[in-house]
C-alpha positions as CSV (number, residue, x, y, z in Angstrom):
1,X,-3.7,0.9,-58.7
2,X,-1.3,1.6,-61.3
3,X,0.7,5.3,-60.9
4,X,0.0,6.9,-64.4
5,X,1.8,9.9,-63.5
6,X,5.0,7.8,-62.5
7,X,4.2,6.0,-66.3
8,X,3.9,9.6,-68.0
9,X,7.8,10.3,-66.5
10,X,9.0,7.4,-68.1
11,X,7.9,8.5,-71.5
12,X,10.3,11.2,-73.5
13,X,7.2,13.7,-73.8
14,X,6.6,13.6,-70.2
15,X,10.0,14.1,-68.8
16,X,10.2,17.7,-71.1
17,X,6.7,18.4,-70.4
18,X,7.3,17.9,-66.2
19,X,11.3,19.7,-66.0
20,X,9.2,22.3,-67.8
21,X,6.8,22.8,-65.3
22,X,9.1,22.0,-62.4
23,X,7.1,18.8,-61.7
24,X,8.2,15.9,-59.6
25,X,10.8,13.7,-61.3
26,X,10.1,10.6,-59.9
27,X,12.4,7.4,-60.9
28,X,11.2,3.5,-61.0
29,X,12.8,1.3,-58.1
30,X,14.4,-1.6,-58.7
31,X,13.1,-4.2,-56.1
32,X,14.3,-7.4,-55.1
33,X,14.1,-10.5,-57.4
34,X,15.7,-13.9,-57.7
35,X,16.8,-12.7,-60.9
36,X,18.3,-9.6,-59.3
37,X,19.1,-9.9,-56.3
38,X,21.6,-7.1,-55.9
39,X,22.4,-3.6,-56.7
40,X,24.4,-3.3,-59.9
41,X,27.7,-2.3,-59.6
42,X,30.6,-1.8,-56.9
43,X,30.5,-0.6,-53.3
44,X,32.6,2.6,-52.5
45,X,33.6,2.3,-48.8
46,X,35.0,5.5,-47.7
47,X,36.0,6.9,-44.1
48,X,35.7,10.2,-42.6
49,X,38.5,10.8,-39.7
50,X,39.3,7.4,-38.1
51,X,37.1,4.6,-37.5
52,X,36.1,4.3,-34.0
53,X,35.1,0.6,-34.8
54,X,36.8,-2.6,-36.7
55,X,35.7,-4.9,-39.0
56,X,33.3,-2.8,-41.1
57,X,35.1,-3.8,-44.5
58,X,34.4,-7.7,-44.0
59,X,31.0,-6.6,-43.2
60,X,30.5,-4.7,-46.1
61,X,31.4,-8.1,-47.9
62,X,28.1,-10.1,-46.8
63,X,26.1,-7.4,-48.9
64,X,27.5,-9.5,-51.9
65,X,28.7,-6.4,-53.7
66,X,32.7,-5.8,-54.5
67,X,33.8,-3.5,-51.9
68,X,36.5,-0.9,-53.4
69,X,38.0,2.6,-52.3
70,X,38.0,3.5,-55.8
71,X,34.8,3.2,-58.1
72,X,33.5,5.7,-61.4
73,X,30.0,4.5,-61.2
74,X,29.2,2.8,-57.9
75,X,26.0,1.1,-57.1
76,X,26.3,2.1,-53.2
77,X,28.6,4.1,-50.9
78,X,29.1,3.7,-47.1
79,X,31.1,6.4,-45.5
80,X,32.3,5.1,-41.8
81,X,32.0,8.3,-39.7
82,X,31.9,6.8,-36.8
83,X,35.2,8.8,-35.8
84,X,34.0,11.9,-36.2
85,X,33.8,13.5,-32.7
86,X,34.1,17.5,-33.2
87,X,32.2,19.7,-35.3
88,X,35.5,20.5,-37.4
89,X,35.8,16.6,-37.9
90,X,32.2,16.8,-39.9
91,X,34.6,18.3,-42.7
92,X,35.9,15.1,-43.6
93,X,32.0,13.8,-44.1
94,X,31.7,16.5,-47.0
95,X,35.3,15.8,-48.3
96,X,35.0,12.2,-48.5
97,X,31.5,12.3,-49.9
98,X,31.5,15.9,-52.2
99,X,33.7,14.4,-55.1
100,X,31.4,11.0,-55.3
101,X,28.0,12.1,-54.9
102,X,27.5,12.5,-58.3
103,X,28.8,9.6,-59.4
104,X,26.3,7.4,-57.8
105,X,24.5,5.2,-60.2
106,X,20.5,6.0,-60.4
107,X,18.6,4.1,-57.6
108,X,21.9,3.6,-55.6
109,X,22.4,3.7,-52.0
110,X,24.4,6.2,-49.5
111,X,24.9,4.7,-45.9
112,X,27.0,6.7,-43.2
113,X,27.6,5.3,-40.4
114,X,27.8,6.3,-37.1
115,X,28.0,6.0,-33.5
116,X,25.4,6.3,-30.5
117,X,25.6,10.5,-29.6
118,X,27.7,10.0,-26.0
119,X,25.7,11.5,-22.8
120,X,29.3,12.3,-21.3
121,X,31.2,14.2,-24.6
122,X,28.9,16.7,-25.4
123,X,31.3,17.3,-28.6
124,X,31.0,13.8,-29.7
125,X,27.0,14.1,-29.2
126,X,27.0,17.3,-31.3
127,X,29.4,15.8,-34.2
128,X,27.4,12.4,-34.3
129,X,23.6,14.0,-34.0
130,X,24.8,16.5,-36.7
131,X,25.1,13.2,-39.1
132,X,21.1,12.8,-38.7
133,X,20.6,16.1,-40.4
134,X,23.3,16.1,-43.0
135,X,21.6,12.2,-43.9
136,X,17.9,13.6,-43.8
137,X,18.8,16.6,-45.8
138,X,21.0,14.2,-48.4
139,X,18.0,11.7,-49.0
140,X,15.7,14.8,-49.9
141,X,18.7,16.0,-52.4
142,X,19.7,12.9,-53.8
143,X,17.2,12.1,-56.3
144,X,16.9,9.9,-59.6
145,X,15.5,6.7,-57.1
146,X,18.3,6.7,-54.6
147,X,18.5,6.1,-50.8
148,X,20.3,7.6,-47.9
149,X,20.5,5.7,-44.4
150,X,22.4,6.4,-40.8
151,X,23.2,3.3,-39.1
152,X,25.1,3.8,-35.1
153,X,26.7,0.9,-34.7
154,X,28.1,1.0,-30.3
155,X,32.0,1.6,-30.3
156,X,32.5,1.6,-26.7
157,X,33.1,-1.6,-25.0
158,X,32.9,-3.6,-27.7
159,X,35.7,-5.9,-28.4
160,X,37.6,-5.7,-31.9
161,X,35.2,-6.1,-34.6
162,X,32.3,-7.4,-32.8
163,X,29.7,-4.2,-33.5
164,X,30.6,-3.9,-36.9
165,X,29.3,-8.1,-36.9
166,X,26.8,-7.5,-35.6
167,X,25.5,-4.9,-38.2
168,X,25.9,-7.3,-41.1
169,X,22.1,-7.6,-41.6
170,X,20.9,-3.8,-41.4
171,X,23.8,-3.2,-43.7
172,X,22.7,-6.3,-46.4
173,X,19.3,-5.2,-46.0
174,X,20.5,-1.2,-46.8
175,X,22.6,-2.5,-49.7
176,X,19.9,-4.3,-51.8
177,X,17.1,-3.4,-53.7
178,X,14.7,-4.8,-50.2
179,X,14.9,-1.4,-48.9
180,X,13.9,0.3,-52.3
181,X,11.1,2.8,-50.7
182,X,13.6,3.2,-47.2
183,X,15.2,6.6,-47.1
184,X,16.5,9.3,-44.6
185,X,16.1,6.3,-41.9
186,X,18.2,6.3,-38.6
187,X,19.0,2.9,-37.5
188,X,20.4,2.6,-33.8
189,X,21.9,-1.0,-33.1
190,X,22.9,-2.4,-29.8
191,X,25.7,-4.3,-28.9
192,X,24.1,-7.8,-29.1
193,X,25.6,-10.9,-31.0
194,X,24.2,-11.7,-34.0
195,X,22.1,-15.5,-34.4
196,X,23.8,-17.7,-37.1
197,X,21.9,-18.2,-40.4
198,X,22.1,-21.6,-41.8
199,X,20.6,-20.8,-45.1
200,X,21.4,-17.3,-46.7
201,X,18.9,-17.9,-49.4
202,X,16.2,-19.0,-46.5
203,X,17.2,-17.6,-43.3
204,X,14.0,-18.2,-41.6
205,X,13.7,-22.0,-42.4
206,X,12.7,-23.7,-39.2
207,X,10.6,-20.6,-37.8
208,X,7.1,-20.7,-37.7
209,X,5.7,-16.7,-38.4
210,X,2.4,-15.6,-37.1
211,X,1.1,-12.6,-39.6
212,X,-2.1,-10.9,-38.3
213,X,-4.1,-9.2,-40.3
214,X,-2.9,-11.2,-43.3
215,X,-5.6,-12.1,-45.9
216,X,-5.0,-9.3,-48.8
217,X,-2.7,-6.1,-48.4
218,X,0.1,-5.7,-47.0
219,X,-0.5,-8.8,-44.6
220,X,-0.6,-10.9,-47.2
221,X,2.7,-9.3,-48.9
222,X,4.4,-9.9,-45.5
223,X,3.2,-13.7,-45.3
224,X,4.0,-13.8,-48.7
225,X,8.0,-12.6,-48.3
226,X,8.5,-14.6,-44.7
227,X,7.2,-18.2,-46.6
228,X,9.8,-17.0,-49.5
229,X,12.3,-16.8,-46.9
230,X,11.8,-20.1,-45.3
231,X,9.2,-19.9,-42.7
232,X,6.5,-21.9,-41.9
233,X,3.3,-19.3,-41.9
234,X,0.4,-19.0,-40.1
235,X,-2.0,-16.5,-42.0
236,X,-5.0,-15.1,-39.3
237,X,-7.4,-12.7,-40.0
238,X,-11.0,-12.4,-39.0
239,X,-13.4,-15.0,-39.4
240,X,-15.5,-12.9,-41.9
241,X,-12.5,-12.7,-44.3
242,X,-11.9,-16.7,-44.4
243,X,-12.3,-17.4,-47.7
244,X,-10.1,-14.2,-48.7
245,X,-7.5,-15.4,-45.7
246,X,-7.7,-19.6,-47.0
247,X,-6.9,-18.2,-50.9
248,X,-4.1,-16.4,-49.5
249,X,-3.2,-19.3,-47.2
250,X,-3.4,-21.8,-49.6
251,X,-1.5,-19.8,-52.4
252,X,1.8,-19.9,-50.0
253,X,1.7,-23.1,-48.6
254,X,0.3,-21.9,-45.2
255,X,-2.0,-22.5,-42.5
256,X,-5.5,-20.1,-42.4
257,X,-5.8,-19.3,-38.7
258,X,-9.6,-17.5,-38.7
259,X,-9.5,-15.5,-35.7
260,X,-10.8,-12.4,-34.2
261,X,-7.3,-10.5,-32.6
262,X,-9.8,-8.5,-30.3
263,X,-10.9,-11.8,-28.3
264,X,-10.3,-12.6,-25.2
265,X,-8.6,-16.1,-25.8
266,X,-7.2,-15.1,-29.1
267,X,-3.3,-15.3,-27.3
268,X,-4.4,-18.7,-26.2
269,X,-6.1,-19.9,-29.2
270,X,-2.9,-18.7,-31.0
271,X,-0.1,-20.4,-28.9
272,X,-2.6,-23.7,-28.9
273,X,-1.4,-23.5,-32.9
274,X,2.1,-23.6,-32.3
275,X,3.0,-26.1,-29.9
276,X,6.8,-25.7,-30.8
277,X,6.7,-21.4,-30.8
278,X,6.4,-19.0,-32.2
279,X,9.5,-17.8,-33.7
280,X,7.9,-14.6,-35.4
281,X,5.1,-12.5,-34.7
282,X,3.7,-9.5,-37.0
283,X,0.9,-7.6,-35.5
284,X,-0.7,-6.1,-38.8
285,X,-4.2,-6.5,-38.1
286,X,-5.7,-2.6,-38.4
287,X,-8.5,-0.6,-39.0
288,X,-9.7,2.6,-39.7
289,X,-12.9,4.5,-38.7
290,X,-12.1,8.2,-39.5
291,X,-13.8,11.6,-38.4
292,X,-12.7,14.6,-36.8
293,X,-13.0,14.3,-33.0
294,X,-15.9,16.8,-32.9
295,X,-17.9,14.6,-35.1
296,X,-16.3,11.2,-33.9
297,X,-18.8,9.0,-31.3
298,X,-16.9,6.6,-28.3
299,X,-17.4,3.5,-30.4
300,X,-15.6,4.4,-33.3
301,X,-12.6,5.5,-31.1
302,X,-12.8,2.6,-29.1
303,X,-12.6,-0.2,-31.9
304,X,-9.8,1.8,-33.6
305,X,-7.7,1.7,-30.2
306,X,-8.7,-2.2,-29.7
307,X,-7.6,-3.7,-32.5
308,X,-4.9,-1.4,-33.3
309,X,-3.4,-1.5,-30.1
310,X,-5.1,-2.5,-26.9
311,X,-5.0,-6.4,-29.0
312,X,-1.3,-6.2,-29.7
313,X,-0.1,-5.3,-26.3
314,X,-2.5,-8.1,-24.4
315,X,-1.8,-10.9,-26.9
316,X,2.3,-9.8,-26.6
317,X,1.9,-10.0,-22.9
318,X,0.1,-12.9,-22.7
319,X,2.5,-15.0,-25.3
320,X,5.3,-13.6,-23.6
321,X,4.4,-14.7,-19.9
322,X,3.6,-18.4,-21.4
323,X,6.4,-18.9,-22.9
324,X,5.1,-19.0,-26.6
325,X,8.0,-17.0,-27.8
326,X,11.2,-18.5,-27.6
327,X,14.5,-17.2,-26.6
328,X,15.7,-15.6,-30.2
329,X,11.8,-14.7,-31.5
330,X,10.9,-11.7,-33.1
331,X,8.1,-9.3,-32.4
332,X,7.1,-7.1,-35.1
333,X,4.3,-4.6,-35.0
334,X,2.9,-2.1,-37.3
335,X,3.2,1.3,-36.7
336,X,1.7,4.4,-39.5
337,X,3.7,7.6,-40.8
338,X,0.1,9.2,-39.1
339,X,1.7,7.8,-35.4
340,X,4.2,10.6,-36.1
341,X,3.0,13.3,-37.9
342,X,-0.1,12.8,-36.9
343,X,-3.3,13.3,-39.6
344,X,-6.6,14.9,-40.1
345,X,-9.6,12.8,-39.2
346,X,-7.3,10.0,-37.6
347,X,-7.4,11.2,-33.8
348,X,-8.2,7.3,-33.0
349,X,-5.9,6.0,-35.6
350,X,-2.8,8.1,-35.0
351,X,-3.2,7.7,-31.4
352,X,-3.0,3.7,-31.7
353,X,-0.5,4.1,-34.1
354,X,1.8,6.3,-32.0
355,X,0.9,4.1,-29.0
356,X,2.5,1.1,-31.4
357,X,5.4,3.3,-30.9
358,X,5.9,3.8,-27.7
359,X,5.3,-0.2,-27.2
360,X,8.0,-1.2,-29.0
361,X,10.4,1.6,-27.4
362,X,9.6,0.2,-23.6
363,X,9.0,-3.2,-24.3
364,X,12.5,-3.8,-26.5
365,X,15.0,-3.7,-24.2
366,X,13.0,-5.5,-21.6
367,X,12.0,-8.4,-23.8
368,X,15.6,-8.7,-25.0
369,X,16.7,-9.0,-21.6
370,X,14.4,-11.5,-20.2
371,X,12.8,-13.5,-23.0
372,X,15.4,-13.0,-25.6
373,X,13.1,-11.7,-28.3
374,X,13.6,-8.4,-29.9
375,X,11.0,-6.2,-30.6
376,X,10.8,-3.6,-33.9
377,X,8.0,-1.5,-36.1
378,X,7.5,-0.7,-39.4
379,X,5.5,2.7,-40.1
380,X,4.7,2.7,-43.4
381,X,3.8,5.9,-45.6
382,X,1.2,6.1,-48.4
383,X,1.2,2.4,-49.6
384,X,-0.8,1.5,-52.7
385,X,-3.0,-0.6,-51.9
386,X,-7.0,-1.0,-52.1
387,X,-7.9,1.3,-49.4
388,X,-5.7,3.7,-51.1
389,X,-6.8,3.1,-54.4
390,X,-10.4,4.6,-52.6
391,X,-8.8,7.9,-51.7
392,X,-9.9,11.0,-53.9
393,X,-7.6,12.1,-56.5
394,X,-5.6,14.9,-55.4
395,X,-5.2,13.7,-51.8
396,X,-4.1,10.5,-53.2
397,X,-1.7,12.5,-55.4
398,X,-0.7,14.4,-52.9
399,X,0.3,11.5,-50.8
400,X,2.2,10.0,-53.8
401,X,4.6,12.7,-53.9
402,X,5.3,14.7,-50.5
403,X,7.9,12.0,-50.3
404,X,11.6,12.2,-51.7
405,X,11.2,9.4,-53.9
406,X,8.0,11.1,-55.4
407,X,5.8,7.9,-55.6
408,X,3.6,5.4,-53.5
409,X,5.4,2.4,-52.0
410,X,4.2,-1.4,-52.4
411,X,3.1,-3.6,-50.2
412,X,5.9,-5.9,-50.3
413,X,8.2,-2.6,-49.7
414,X,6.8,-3.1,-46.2
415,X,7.4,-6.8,-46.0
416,X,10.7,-6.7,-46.8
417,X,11.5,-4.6,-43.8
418,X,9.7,-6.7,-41.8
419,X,11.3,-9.9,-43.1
420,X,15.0,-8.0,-42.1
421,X,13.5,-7.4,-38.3
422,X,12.6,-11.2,-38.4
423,X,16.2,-12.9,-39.2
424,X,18.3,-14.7,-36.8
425,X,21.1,-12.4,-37.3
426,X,19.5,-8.8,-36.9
427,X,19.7,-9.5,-33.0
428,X,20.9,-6.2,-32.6
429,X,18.2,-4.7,-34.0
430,X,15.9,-3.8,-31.4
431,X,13.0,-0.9,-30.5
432,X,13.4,0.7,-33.6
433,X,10.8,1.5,-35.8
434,X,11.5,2.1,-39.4
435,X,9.9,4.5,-41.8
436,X,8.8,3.1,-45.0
437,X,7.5,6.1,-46.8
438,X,10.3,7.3,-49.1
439,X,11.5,9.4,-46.6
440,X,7.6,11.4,-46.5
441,X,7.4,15.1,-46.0
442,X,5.2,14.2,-43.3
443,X,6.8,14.5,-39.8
444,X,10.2,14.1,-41.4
């Protein structure tokens, strides 16, 4: 549904008539495109103290923008402030970034990094957790369609250069119009060696991607973006939406996989379909059936919970224990902004949501460590989509702008994050789950 207050900004008379008011200023993103595949303009790489990694500039290079310590009008900045260890040192963060703020081009990008908070220097931890805030705060500030990200890239025990490698994704993702509706994000990386790509322009050629859920919405935007990128995609969704799911299918070169998550052999039935593995697998199947709790009978709790969750942890166990996933797959599930912040009506949803959550937060590090598979979530915000099109007005509204970009995201906002999660080399990306809602009011 098109965003007609968004249109009215864009217009001379609307931009007087909302400053006037003190209206939302919101500012179209630039998304990804063949045609523009980049942010325009340089990258200013600054440093606040001294680095306590190597190698960040010749990561900064694979973003394919022209790293300088000197730019007027720069299309992104990253500040390394992952030497900043006392609460004096947090000086240097405004210092290095005060004079250049400004300067940022409209629908630019701001990424500090940092380092995990240490359990031992409770300085260190202070300093370091103090760069959450001072991001958070900056994304809400920055305006005119620009981003702000922390990335904690491991110092310790890593030898020279080697974290700041394996950050080369997150950061390439960051730096390009894919993470157009990410902002105020914390990304925590581990110390795991990145997977070679063979084709930058199609990193996931020779994967085969499972997407659940993946006949219209922001399934099909995920298939969509993973066949783009080189995999070979299997599109399943419930048998009543086969003909929906088989357009879809056959409009990206994919298989139609009609399929009922919820059923018992549903983890068989799936791994039957890819004798070779399954390299990638996005759990987006979800539904809805809202009312407050006082007015909300056991069956509409329990099908909420089943296919939102209870599905997604049995078929993960089950494809994990045979096998199904590969050393170097990627697990990707979908978590909600209503998982965190929770929302009225959605008891059953936010629960399943959340539960998503806490899935991916146990069952990364384990799966990483014995099947070699990472495990990450999105949680998107208010996404325009059909069922959001069906929302009343001013709740619709309302979810448009509590957000600091002061619009709806797009489905393929979402399926770009989940294409990052799914390449070879964003191994050390692992039980995160990343926000895309332009940085929503909501449990921010």
């Amino acid at each position: 549904m098109a965003d007609r207050y968004l249109h009215l900004t864009g217009t001379a008379p609307g931009r007087f008539l909302t400053r006037r008011l003190g209206l939302p200023q919101p500012a179209p993103l630039r998304r990804w495109t063949l045609e523009t595949p980049h942010l325009d303009g340089p990258l200013l790489h600054l440093t606040a103290g001294a680095p306590a990694i190597t190698g960040v500039a010749e990561a900064l290079r694979t973003s394919g923008l022209t790293v300088t310590e000197r730019a007027d009008r720069p299309a992104a900045i990253v500040l390394d402030a992952t030497g900043v260890t006392t609460a004096a040192g947090l000086g240097d963060v405004h210092a290095a970034l005060h004079p250049v703020v400004r300067s940022l081009a409209p629908g630019g990008r701001i990424v500090v990094l940092g380092t995990v908070p240490s359990s031992d220097d409770h300085h260190q931890a202070a300093a370091q957790q103090a760069l959450e805030g001072f991001v958070r705060s900056l994304g809400k500030e920055i305006g005119r369609g620009s981003t702000v990200q922390l990335v904690r890239i491991p110092a310790a025990g890593i030898p020279g250069g080697a974290s700041a490698h394996a950050a080369e994704s997150t950061l390439r993702f960051l730096l390009s119009p894919r993470s157009a509706y990410v902002s105020g994000q914390v990304i925590e990386l581990t110390a795991a060696a990145p997977d070679p790509v063979a084709d930058p322009a199609a990193p996931l050629t020779g994967r085969t991607a499972l997407v659940t859920g993946a006949a219209r919405g922001i399934g099909a935007a995920v298939a969509s973006v993973l066949a783009r990128d080189g995999a070979q995609v299997i599109a399943l969704d419930v048998p009543g939406a086969r003909e929906e799911l088989e357009r879809t299918a056959d409009r990206l070169g994919a298989t139609a996989l009609p399929l009922d998550i919820t059923a018992p052999d549903a983890a068989g039935r799936i791994a039957a379909a890819v004798p070779d593995g399954l390299g990638i697998l996005v759990h987006n199947a979800g539904i809805t059936r809202d009312r407050r709790l006082a007015n909300m009978p056991a069956d509409r709790w329990a099908s909420v919970v089943e296919v939102n969750l209870d599905s997604v942890l049995r078929t993960t166990d089950e494809l994990l224990k045979a096998g199904a996933i590969p050393r170097g797959g990627r697990i990707v599930a979908t978590a909600s902004i209503a998982g965190i912040a929770g929302n009225t009506g959605q008891t059953n949803y936010a629960a399943s949501k959340a539960g998503i959550i806490g899935l991916v937060r146990s069952l990364g590090p384990r799966a990483a460590a014995d099947h070699g598979v990472t495990v990450n979530a999105v949680a998107p915000g208010f996404i325009e989509t059909k069922m959001t099109a069906a929302v009343p007005f001013f709740i619709r509204e309302a979810g448009r702008r509590m957000n600091s970009l002061s619009q709806g995201g797009l489905p393929v906002d979402v399926a770009e994050a989940v294409a990052w999660f799914a390449q070879p080399d964003s191994t050390a990306v692992n039980g995160q789950v990343l926000r895309v809602c332009g940085q929503s009011l909501l449990g921010a």
